[in-house]
N, C-alpha and C positions, 0 to 999 in steps of 0.2 A: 502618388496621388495624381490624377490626370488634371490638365489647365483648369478646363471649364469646372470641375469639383472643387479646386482647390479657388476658383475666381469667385465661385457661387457661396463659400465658407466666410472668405474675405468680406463679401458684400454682407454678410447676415450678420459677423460682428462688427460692423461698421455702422450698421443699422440699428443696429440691438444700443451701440453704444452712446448714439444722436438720441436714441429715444430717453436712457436714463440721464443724460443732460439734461432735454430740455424740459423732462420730470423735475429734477431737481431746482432748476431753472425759476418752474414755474412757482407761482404762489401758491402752496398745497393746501386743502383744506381737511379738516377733520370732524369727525360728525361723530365718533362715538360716544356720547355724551355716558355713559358708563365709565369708561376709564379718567375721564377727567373730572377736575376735584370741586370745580363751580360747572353744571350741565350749561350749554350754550341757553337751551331751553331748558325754562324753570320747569320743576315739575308740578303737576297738575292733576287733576281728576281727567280719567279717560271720553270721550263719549262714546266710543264704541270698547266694550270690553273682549278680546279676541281671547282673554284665558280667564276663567271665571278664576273670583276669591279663592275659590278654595276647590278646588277639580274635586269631581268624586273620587279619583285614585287618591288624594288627600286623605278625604274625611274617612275611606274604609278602610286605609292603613293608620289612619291616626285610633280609629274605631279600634280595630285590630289592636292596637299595643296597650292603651288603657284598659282594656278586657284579660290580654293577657297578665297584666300588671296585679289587677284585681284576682285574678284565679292564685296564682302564686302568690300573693299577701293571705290570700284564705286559704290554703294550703297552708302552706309557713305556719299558720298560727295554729291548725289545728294537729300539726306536729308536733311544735312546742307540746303542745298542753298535753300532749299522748307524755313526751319525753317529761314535763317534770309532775304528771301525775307517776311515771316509774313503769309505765306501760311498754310492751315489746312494740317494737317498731319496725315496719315494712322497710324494704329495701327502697322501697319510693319516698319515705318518711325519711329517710337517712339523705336520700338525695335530695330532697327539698330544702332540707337542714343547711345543706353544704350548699346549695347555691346560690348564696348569700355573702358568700367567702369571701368572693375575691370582685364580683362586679354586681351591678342594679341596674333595674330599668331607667332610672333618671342618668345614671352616669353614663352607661351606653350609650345614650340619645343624644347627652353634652358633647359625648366623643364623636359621634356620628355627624351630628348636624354640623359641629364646629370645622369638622374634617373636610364635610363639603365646602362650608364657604371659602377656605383655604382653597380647596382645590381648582372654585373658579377663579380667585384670585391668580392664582398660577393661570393657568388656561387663558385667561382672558386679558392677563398682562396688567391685571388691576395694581395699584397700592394702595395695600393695606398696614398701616400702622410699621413703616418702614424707617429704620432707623438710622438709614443710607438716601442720600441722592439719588432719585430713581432719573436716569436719564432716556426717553422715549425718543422717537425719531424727528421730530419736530418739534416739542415742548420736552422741561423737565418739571418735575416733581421735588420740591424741597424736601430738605431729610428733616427731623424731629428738631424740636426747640423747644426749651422749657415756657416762651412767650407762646407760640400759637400750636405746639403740642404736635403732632397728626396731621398731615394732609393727605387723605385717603379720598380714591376713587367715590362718585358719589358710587356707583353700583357695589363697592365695598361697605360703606355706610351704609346703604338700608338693610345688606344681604345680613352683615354680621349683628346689624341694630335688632331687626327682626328675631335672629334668633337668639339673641344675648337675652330679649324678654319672653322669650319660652321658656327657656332653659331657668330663668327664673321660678316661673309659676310650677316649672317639673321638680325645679329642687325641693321646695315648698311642701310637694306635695311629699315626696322623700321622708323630710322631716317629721312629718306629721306620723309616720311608717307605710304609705302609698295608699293608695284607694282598696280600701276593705269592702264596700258597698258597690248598688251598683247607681247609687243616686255618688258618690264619690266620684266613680267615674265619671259618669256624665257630665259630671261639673267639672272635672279636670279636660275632658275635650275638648267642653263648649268653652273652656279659657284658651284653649290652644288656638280653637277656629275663631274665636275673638279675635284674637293678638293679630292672628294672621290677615284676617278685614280690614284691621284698623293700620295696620304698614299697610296695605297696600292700596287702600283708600285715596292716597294721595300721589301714585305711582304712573303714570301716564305709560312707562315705556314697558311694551306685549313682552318684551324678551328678560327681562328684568322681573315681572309678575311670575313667568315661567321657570324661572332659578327660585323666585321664595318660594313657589309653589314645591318643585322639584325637593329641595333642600328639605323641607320638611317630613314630604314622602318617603326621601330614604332614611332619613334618620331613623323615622317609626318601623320601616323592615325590617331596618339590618336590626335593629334591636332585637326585635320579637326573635328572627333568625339567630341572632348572638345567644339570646336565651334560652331558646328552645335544644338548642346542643347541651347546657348546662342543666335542664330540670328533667324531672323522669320523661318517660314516653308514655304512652297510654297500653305498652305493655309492663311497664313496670308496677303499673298503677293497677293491671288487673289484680284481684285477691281471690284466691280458691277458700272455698270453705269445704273442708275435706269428710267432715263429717258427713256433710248433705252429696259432695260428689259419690262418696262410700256407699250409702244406704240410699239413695235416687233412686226408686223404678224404673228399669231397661225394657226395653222392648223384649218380647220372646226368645225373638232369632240375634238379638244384640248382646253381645259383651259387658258387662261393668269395666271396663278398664280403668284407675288410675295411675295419673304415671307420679306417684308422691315426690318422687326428688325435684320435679319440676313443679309440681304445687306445692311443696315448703319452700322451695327459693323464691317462689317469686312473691 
């Protein structure tokens, strides 16, 4: 390596090394009032709201999954009622059947939502409900006690508060056997887009608003997406009536064709 490269290398760790001193040196401050468990600043009402309540990519994914929720409970049931009136069943009737089996729309969305808040947790270095010392670079984080329970990030606390009372009103709705209606729906929404007003009512910080907003949106995707692989397609769902294709008036110059193996399967 020639002088001057090797004096010029010298000089940058030398440099590099004064600077992480006199970093540590100094008296360092911290501002991200998400990862710590009392916010420096209390939280408050916004005055300017830079991410609304509830974004329109919310309310048409939230839309989106109560609709889907609704079609498959009215399906499902008029399955049923094919199978214990003793009736033949479509191959879409059988699949509607089974996709009940093994997941639901409320459980998906428990899975989903809960999966996000974790995930910011990670991400963002939060503590959440940790049952270890969490030690950070300048402050720690007490581990759990039977006296003060939890000392979780506030951005942990609203994100998982928040969804702990959806997931409530989704199980609810579960129980009851989902929204058959479409006034069911609607009122299972408008609890959803409640909940989500009312947390963030008193949320001051834009990037914190933008994770409950976020957390909510994907829950409601993945879901519809999780289900939509599980229930028929809307080719399963077509039905030939072979009689009527049989005997249909053709045009002159056109063929009758049916192809029966493919109108009895489906």
């Amino acid at each position: 390596m020639k002088k001057s490269t090797m004096l010029a290398f010298t000089a940058a760790l030398l440099m590099s090394a004064a600077s992480i001193t006199g970093h540590a040196a100094s008296a360092p401050t911290y501002d991200d009032n998400l990862i710590l468990p009392n916010p420096a600043s209390a939280p408050g009402l916004s005055n300017v709201v830079l991410v609304p309540v509830a974004s329109p990519q919310v309310v048409q994914s939230l839309h989106d999954y109560v609709k889907a929720w609704e079609n498959a409970e009215q399906k499902i049931a008029i399955a049923k009622a094919k199978r214990d009136n003793h009736e033949q069943l479509t191959k879409a009737d059988k699949k509607w059947l089974h996709s009940k089996d093994k997941h639901n729309y409320a459980d998906y969305f428990r899975t989903h939502s809960l999966g996000r808040v974790h995930g910011f947790e990670t991400a963002l270095n939060w503590n959440g409900e940790n049952r270890n010392k969490n030690e950070y670079e300048y402050f720690e984080t007490p581990k759990y006690n039977e006296k003060d329970g939890f000392v979780n990030s506030y951005g942990y606390n609203v994100l998982r508060g928040m969804v702990d009372r959806v997931n409530e009103v989704v199980q609810k709705q579960k129980q009851v056997g989902g929204p058959m209606t479409d006034e069911e729906a609607q009122a299972l929404e408008d609890a959803i887009l409640d909940i989500l007003a009312q947390e963030q009512e008193h949320v001051s910080n834009e990037e914190l608003r933008h994770y409950m907003n976020e957390t909510i949106w994907f829950a409601a995707k993945e879901t519809v997406k999780n289900k939509a692989s599980e229930e028929p397609t809307a080719a399963d769902e077509h039905v030939v009536d072979l009689r009527k294709a049989i005997n249909e008036p053709m045009g002159s110059n056109d063929y009758n064709k049916v192809d029966l193996r493919s109108a009895i399967q489906q």
